[in-house]
C-alpha positions as CSV (number, residue, x, y, z in Angstrom):
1,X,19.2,-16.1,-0.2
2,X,21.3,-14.0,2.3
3,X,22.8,-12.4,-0.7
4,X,20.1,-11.9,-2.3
5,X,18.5,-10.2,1.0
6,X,21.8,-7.6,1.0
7,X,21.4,-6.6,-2.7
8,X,17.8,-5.6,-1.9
9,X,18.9,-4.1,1.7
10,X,22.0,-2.1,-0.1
11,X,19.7,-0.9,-2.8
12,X,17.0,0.2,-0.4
13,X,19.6,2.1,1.4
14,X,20.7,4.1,-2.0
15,X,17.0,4.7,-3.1
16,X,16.0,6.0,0.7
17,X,18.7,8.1,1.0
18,X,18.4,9.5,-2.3
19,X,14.6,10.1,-1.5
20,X,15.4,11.7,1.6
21,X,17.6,14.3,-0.3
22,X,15.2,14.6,-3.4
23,X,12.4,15.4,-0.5
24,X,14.2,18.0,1.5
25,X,15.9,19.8,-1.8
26,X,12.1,20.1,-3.2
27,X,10.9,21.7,0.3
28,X,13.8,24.5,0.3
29,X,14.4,25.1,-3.2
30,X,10.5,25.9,-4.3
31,X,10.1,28.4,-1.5
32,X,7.2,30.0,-3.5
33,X,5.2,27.0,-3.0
34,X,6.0,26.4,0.8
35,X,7.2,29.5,2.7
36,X,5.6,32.2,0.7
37,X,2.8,30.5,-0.8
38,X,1.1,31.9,-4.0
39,X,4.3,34.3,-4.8
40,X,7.8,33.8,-6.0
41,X,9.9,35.7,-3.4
42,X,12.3,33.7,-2.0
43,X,12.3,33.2,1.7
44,X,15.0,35.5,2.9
45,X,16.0,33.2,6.1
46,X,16.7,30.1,4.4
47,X,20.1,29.1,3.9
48,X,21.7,27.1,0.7
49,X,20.6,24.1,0.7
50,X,24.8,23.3,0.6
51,X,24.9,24.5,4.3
52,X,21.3,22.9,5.3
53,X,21.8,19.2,4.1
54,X,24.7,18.3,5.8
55,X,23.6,19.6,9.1
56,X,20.6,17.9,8.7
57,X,22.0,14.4,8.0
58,X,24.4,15.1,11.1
59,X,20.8,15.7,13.1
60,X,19.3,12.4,11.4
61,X,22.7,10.2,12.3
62,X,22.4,11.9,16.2
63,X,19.1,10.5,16.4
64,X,17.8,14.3,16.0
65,X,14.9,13.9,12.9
66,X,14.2,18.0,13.9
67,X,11.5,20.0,15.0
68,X,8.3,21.7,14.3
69,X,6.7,24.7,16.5
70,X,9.2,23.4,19.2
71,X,7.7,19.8,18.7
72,X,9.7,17.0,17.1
73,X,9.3,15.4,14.2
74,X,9.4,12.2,16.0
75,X,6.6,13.2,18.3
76,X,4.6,14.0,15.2
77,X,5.3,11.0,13.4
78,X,4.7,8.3,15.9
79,X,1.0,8.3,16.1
80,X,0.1,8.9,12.1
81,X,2.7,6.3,11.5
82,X,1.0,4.0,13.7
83,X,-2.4,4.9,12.7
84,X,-1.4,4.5,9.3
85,X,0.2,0.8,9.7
86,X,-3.1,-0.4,11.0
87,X,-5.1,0.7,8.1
88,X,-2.3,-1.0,6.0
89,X,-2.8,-4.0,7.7
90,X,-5.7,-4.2,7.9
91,X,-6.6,-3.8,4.5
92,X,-3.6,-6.3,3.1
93,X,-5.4,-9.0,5.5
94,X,-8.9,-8.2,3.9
95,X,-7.7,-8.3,0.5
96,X,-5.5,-11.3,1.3
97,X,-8.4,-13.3,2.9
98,X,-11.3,-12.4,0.5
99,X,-9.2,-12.2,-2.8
100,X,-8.3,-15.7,-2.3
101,X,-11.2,-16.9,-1.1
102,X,-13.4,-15.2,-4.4
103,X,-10.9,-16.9,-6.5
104,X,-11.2,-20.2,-5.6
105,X,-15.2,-20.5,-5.4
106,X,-15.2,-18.8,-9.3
107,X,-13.8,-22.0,-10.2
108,X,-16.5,-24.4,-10.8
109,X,-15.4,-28.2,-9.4
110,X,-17.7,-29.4,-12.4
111,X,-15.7,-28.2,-15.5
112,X,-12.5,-26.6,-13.4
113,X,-13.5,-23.7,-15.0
114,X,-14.1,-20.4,-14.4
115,X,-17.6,-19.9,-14.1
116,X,-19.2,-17.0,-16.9
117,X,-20.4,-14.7,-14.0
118,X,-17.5,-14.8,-11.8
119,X,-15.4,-14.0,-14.4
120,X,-17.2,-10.5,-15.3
121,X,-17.9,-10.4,-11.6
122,X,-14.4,-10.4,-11.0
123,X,-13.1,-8.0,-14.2
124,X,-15.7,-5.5,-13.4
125,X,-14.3,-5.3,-9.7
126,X,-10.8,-5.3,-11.0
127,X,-11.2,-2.4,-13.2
128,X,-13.4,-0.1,-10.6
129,X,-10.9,2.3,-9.1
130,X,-11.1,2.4,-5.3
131,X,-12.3,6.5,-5.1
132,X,-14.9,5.2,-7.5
133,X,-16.0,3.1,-5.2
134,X,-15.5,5.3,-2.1
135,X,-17.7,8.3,-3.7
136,X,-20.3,5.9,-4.7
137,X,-20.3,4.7,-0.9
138,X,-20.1,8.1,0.8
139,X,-22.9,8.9,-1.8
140,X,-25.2,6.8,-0.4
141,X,-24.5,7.2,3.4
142,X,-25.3,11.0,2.9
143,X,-28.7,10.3,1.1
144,X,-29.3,8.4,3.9
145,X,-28.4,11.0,6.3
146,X,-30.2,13.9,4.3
147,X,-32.9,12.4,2.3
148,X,-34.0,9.1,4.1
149,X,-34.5,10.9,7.4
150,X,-32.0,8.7,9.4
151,X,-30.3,10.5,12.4
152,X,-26.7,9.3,11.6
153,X,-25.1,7.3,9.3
154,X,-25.0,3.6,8.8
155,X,-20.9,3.9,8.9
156,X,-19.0,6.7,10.1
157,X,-18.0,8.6,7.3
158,X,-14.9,10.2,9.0
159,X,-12.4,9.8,12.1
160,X,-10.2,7.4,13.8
161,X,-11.2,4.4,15.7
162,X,-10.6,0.8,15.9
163,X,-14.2,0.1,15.1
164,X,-16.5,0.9,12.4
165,X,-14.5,4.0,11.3
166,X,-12.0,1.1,10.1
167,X,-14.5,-0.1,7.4
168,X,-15.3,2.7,4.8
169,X,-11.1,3.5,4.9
170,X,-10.3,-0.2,4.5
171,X,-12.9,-1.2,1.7
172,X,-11.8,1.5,-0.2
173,X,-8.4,0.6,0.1
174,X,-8.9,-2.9,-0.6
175,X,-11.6,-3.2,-3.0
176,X,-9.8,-3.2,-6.5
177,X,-6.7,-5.2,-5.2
178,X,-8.9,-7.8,-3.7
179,X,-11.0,-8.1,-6.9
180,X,-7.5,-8.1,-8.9
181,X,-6.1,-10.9,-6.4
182,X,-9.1,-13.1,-6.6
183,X,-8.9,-12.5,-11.0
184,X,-5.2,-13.8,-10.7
185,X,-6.2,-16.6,-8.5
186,X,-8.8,-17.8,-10.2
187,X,-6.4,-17.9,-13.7
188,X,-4.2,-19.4,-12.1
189,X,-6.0,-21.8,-11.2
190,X,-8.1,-22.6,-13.8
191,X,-4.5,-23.2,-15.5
192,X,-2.9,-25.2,-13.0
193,X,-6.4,-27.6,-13.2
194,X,-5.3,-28.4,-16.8
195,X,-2.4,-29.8,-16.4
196,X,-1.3,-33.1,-16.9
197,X,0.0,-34.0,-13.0
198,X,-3.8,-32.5,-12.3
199,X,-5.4,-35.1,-14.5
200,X,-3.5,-38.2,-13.0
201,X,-4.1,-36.9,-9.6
202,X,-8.1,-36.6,-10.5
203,X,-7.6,-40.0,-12.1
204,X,-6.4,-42.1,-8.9
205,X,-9.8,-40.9,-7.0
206,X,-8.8,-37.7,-5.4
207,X,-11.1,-35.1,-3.9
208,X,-11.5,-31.9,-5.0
209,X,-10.1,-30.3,-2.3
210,X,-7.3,-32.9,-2.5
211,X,-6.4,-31.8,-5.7
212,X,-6.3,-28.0,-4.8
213,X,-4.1,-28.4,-1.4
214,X,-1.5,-30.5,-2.5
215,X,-0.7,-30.2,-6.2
216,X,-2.1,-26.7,-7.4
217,X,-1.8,-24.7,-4.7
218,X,2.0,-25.0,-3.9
219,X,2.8,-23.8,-8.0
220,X,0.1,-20.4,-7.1
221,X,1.8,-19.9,-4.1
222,X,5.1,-17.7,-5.6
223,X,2.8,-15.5,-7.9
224,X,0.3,-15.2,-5.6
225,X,2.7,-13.7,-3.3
226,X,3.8,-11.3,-5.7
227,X,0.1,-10.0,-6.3
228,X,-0.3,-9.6,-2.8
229,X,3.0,-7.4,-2.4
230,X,2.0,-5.4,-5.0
231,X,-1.1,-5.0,-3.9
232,X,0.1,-3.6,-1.0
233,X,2.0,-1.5,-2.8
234,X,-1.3,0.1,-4.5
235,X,-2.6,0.8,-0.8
236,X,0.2,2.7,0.1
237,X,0.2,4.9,-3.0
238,X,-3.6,5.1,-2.4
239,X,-3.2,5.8,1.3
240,X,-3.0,9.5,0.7
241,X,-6.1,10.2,-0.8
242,X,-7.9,7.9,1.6
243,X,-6.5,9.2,4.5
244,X,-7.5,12.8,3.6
245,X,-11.4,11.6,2.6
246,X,-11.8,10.0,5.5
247,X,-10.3,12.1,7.7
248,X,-8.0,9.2,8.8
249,X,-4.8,11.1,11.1
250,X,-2.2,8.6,9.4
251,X,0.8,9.7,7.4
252,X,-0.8,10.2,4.3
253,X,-3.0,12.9,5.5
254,X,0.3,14.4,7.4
255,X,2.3,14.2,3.7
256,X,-0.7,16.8,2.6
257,X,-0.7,18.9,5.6
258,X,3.1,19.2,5.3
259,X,3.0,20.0,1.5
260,X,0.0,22.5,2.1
261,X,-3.3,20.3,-0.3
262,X,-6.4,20.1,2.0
263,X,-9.3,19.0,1.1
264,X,-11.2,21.4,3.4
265,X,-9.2,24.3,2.1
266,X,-7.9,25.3,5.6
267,X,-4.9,26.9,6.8
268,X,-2.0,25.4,6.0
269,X,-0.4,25.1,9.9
270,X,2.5,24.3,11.4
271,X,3.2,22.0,9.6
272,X,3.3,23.4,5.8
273,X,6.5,23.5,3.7
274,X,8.9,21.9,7.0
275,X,11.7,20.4,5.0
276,X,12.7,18.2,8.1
277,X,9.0,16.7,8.3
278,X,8.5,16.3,4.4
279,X,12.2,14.6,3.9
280,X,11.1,12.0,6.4
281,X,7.4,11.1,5.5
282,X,8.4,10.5,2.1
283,X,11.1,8.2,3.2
284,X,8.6,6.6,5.4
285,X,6.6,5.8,2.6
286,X,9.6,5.2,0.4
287,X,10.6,2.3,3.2
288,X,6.7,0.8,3.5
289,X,7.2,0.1,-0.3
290,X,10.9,-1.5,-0.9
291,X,9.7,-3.5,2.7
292,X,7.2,-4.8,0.4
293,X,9.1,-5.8,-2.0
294,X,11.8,-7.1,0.3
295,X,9.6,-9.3,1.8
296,X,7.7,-10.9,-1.6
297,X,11.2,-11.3,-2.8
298,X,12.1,-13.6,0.2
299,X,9.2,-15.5,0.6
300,X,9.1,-16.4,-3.4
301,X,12.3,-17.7,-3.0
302,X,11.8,-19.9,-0.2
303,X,8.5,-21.1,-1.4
304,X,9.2,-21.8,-5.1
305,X,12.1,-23.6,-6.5
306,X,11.6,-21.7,-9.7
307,X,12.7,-18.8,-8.3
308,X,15.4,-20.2,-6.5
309,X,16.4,-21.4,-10.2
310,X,15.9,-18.1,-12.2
311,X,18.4,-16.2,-9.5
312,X,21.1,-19.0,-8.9
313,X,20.6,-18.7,-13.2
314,X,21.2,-14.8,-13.1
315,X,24.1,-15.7,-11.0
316,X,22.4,-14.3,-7.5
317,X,23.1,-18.0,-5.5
318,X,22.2,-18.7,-2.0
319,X,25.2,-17.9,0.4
């Protein structure tokens, strides 16, 4: 496993650092788009990005990320970063909890079936985008607010808190990869029902419940674990556009503020076409997803001797 763990950690380091560089060289070399928006002159202060980079990496390996209207980038990044993690979280432990929990009770301990309903319950879910469902919620918060006479809305529709604004970000985030976990779930489980070692086990007497802790659920458990992480990896493409509906002050919503999109047509700000800030945001997000990975890749191994098998077999063997 350990050498499994340093082939993921050495090519995380190559695809960061090549992010990193792809991230800054976009930010100086399209100076139409960032310092001069809307026109194609070249901003006459930057220098090549030759003489740039490596000063900048010497920065990064000080410690020194760089600055942003005498504010630095580390200052700026702690709080979205944070903020951002606990939507993340949140939402991976939502989708974990009721994913699971849909897919086993769409099973029908009668004929170890899926049942009819949850299985078109369950596809229709997996195949409604999250914005889908977010407009169609925000939709009917503002009737409320404009048509149904009420004096606020039943959710609050936009902000930071770690109270009800939590909900409309997180069910938008989690919605379709909780319907998707809960469709895997429930296939795999169905499958794992018809086996033979399943049969034997329901002919020696064994409850239901039995039969679903100890023999089917430790054979889910690897691929289960790989929906989940990339689940997870959905939210964090997805955290973006979330961020910026909801007004959430995460990274996300800092990406578009530093590459000038916003939703409310504003003034770009400081922050707008900063090479320092935009090289490190998109490694941020870079890192959330090879993390995920990372981590799904570990705990598949331990958990399922499968795995184990298929690497030692491709000739990555436990140290």
């Amino acid at each position: 496993m350990i050498r499994l763990i340093l082939r993921k950690l050495v090519l995380m380091a190559i695809i960061l650092v090549l992010l990193n560089y792809v991230a800054y060289h976009f930010a100086i070399r399209h100076p139409g788009n960032f310092y001069f928006p809307f026109s194609n002159i070249p901003n006459p202060d930057a220098a090549p990005i030759e003489s740039q980079y490596p000063a900048y990496v010497q920065g990064v390996l000080r410690g020194d990320l760089g600055s942003v209207a005498g504010v630095t980038v580390m200052e700026i990044i702690r709080e979205p970063v944070r903020n951002s993690l606990i939507l993340l979280v949140t939402a991976l432990a939502v989708t974990a909890a009721a994913g699971l929990f849909f897919g086993f009770i769409a099973i029908s301990p009668r004929t170890w079936r899926i049942r009819p309903g949850a299985l078109l319950f369950l596809t229709a879910g997996s195949s409604m985008p999250g914005f889908v469902f977010g407009a169609i919620v925000l939709a009917l918060l503002m009737y409320q607010l404009l048509y149904a006479g009420a004096g606020a809305t039943l959710l609050p529709i936009s902000g930071f808190g770690l109270d009800a604004h939590l909900i409309l970000p997180v069910l938008v985030l989690s919605i379709q990869p909780t319907f998707h976990l809960a469709k895997v779930t429930a296939g795999l489980l169905e499958s794992e029902l018809q086996k033979d070692y399943i049969q034997v086990a329901n002919s020696k007497g064994l409850t239901w419940s039995h039969i679903i802790r100890r023999h089917a659920w430790p054979n889910m458990l690897s691929p289960l674990l790989v929906t989940i992480g990339h689940a997870l990896r959905l939210m964090v493409g997805a955290l973006v556009i979330v961020e910026a509906v909801f007004l959430w002050p995460g990274v996300g919503r800092l990406a578009l503020l530093a590459i000038g999109l916003r939703l409310d047509a504003g003034p770009s700000g400081a922050f707008f076409g900063d090479p320092n800030l935009i090289a490190i945001l998109a490694v941020i997000m870079g890192s959330w997803l090879l993390i995920a990975d990372l981590i799904t890749a570990v705990l598949a191994y331990r958990l399922d001797h499968r795995v184990r098998v298929a690497l030692e077999t491709s000739g990555v063997t436990p140290a």
